[in-house]
C-alpha positions in Angstrom: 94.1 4.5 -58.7 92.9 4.3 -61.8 93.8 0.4 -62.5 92.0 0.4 -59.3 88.9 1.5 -60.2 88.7 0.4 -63.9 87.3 -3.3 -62.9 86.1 -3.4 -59.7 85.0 -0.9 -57.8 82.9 1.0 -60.0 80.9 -1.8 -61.6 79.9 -3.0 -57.5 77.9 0.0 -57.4 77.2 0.9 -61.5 76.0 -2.9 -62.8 73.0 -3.7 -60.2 71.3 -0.1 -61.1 72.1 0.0 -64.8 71.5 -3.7 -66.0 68.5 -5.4 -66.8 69.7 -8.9 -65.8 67.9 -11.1 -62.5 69.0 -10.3 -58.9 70.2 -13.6 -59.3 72.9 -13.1 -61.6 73.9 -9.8 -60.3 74.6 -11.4 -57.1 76.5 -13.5 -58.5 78.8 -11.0 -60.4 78.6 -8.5 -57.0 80.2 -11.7 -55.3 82.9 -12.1 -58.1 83.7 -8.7 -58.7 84.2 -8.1 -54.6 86.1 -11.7 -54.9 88.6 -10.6 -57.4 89.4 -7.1 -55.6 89.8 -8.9 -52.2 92.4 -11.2 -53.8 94.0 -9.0 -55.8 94.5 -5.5 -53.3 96.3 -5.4 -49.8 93.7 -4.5 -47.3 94.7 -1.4 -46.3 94.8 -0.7 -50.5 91.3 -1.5 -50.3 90.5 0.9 -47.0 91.8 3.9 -49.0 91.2 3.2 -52.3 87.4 1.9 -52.0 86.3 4.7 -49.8 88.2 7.7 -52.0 85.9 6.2 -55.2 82.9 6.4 -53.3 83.7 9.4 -52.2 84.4 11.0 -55.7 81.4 8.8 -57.6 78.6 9.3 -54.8 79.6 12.9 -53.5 82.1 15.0 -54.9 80.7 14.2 -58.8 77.3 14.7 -57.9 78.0 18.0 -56.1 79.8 19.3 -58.9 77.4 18.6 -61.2 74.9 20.5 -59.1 77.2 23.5 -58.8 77.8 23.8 -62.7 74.0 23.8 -63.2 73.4 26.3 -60.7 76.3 28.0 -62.5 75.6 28.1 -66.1 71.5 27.7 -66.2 70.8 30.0 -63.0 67.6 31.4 -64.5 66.3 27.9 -64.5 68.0 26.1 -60.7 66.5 29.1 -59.3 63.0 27.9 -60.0 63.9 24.6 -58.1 65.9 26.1 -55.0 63.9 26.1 -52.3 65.0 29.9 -51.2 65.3 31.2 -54.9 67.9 33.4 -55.8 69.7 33.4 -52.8 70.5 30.1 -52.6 72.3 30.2 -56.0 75.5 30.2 -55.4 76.8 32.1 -58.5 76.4 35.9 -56.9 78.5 35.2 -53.9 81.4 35.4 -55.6 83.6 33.1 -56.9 86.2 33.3 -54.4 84.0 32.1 -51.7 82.4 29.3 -53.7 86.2 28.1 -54.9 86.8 28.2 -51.3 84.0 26.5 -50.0 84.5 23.3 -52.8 88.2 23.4 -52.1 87.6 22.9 -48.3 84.8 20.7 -49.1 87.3 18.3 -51.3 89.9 18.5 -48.6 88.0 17.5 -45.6 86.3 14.5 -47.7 90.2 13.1 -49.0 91.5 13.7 -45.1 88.5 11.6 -43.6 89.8 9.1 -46.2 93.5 9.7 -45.2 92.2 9.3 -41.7 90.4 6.4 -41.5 93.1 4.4 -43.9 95.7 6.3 -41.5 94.6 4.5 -38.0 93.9 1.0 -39.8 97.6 1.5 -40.5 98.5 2.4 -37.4 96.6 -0.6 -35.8 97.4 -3.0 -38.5 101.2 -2.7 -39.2 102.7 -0.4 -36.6 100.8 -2.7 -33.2 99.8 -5.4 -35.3 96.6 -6.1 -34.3 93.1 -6.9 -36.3 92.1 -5.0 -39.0 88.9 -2.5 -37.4 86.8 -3.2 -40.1 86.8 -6.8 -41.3 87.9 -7.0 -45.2 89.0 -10.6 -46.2 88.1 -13.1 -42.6 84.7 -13.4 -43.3 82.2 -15.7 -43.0 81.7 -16.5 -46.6 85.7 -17.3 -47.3 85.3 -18.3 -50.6 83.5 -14.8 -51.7 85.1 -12.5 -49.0 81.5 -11.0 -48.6 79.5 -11.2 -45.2 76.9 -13.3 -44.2 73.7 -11.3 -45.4 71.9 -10.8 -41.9 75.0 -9.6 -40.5 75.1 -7.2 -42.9 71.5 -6.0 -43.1 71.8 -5.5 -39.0 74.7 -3.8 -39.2 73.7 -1.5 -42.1 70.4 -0.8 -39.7 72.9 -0.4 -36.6 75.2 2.1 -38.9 71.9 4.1 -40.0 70.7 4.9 -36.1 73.8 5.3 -34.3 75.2 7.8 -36.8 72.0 9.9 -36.6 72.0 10.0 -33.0 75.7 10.8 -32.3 75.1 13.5 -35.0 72.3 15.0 -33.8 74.1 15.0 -30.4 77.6 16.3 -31.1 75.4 18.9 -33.9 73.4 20.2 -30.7 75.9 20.0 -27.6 79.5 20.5 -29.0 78.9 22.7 -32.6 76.1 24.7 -30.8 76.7 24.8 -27.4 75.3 27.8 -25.5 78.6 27.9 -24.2 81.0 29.7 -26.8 83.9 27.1 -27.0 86.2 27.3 -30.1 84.0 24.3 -31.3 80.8 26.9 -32.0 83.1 29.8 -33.2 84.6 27.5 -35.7 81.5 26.0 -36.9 79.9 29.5 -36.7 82.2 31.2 -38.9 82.9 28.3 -41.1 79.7 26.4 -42.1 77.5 29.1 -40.8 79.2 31.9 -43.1 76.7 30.2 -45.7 73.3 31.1 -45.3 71.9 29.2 -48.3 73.4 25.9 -49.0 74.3 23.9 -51.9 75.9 20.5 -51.9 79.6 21.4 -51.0 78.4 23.0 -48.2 77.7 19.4 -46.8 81.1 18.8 -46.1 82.5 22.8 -45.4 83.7 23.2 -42.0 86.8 23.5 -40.0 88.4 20.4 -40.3 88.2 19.6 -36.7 84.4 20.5 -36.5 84.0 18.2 -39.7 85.7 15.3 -38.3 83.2 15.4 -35.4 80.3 15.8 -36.9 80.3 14.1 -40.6 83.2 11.4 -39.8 83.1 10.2 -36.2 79.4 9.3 -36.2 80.1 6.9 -39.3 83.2 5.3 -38.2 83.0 4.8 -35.1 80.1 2.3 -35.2 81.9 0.5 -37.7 84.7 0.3 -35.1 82.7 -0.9 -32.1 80.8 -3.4 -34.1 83.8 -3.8 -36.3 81.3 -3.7 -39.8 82.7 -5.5 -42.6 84.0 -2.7 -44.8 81.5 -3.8 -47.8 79.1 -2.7 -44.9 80.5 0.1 -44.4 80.9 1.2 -48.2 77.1 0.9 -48.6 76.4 3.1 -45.3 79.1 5.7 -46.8 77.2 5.0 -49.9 74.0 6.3 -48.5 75.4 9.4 -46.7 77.1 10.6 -49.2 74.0 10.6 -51.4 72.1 11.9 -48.7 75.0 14.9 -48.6 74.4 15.3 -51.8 70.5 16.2 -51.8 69.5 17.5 -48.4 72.2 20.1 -48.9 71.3 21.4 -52.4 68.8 23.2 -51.3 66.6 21.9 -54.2 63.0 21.4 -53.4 62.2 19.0 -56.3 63.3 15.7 -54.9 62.1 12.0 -55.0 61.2 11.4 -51.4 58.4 13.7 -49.5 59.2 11.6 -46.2 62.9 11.2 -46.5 64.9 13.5 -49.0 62.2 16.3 -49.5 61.9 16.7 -46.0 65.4 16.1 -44.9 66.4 19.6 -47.4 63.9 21.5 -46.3 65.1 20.9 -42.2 68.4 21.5 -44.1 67.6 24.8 -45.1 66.0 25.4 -42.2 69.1 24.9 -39.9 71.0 27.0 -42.4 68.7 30.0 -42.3 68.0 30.0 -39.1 72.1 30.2 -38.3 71.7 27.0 -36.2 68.6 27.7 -34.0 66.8 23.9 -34.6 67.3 20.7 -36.7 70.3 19.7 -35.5 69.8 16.1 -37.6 68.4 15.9 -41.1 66.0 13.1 -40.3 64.3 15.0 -38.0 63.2 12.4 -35.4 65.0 13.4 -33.0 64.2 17.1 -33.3 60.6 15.8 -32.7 61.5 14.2 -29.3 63.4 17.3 -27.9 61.5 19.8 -29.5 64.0 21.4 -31.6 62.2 21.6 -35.0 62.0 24.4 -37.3 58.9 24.4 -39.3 57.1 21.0 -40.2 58.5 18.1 -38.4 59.0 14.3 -39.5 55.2 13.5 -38.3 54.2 16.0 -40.7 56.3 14.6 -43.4 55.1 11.2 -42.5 51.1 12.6 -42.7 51.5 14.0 -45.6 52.9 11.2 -47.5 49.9 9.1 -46.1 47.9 11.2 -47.6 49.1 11.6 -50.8 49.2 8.0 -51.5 46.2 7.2 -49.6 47.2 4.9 -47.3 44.7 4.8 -44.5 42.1 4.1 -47.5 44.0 1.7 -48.9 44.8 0.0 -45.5 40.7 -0.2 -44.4 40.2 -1.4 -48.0 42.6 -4.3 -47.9 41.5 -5.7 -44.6 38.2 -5.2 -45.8 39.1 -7.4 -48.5 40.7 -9.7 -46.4 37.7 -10.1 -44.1 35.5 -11.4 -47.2 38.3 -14.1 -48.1 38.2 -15.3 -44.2 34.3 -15.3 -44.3 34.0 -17.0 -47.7 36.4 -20.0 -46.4 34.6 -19.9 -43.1 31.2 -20.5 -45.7 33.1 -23.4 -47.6 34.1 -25.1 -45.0 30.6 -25.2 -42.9 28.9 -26.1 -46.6 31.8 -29.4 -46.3 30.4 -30.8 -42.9 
């Protein structure tokens, strides 16, 4: 693994944020870099190897990092938790935090073991196509797919997992119905009142799967994303884990981050009575927010940065360009 990450995977994702050079040229080395672990790695290498580092860079780091700072510098996280001192983790003991990252860990490595698991089974047991496309791909000399391809599928990823999230969140983890489903996700997840990042991924295993894995690959499989396209989307959620479950109110986005923690922390107070999906549109349409809802969010960000202002000012401006031409070219005839 660790030959495995060394060159490649690590500098996809590490060399466009940290280096100063054109998007030009870090194209260009994306395309190599992805080029050289195509050629050199088995596919179903790469289907277990490039989500596991993603996994561990984007999430599992991150949310470590969060924990030892609530740890060791509590008087100072509690002035950015949302929910103060009770959403430290630290005074709940450290039996039930060590539990909650070791589940955490575990149902983020068996998603991994999944997912790499069925592209097994389908690739060398039945020996059909692989369900996400690695090396046939449009571009064959780069491996990489064509751009728009990738863009609408990255938009495809982004909706459908929302909605089957929001969905399975609502009608199988909180059914009004007791099934084993809610008692599980009840006694699991919902044992936490405050959360912090681990908490993302705590569950029963079987409640996780449904919830945090199926949403995200199953697209992939209907549409059959290439799996750099899938990488980025795992990318994104795992970040997104990261945040919205820290229970952190300092964070860069009002509309997207801010407000996705604080329906977070909502959902998790409330023991599951309302925002059953972080983005919150959804909740909007079947009236099932807590607190302020994503118009809110979206309102409030227009008016911090002044939008409708700025708007009326630049078709204003754009009136007196269309007007001056319309001058020049009657003072021509």
């Amino acid at each position: 693994m660790g030959a495995f990450i060394s060159l490649p995977i690590a500098s996809i994702f590490a060399i466009p944020m940290l280096s100063s050079w054109s998007t030009s040229l870090n194209l260009v080395f994306f395309s190599i870099t992805w080029t050289t672990i195509a050629m050199t790695y088995a596919p179903l290498q790469i289907e277990f190897f490039a989500p596991l580092v993603v996994r561990l860079l984007l999430y599992i780091l991150p949310s470590a990092g969060f924990l030892v700072f609530d740890t060791l510098i509590p008087s100072l996280a509690v002035e950015l938790k949302a929910q103060g001192e009770v959403a430290l983790p630290g005074p709940r003991g450290k039996k039930k935090v060590s539990r909650v990252v070791a589940w955490s860990c575990f149902n983020v490595l068996l998603a991994v073991a999944l997912q790499a698991g069925i592209e097994w089974l389908v690739t060398d047991v039945l020996k059909l196509q692989s369900i996400l496309v690695i090396k046939d791909s449009v571009w064959s000399f780069n491996h990489l797919p064509n751009p728009w391809s990738m863009a609408k599928n990255i938009a495809e990823g982004l909706v459908l997992r929302n909605v089957l999230q929001y969905y399975i969140h609502l009608y199988l983890l909180h059914s009004p119905s007791p099934t084993y489903l809610t008692r599980w996700h009840s006694s699991w997840q919902h044992a936490i009142r405050a959360p912090y990042s681990f908490v993302a991924n705590y569950d029963h295993p079987i409640c996780f799967l449904l919830h945090r894995f199926l949403p995200l690959y199953l697209p992939a499989c209907v549409f059959r994303f290439h799996i750099m396209t899938y990488l980025i989307l795992l990318a994104i959620f795992s970040l997104e884990e990261v945040f919205t479950y820290s229970g952190y109110n300092v964070l860069p986005s009002t509309i997207m981050l801010r407000g996705m923690a604080r329906r977070t922390d909502a959902h998790m107070m409330s023991v599951g009575k309302g925002n059953y999906g972080p983005i919150g549109v959804l909740d909007w349409c079947h009236g099932t927010t807590l607190g302020a809802d994503v118009m809110d969010d979206v309102r409030d960000e227009m008016e911090k940065h002044d939008v409708q202002e700025r708007t009326g000012k630049a078709m204003d401006d754009m009136g007196t360009r269309l007007k001056g031409r319309v001058r020049r070219g009657k003072g021509k005839k």
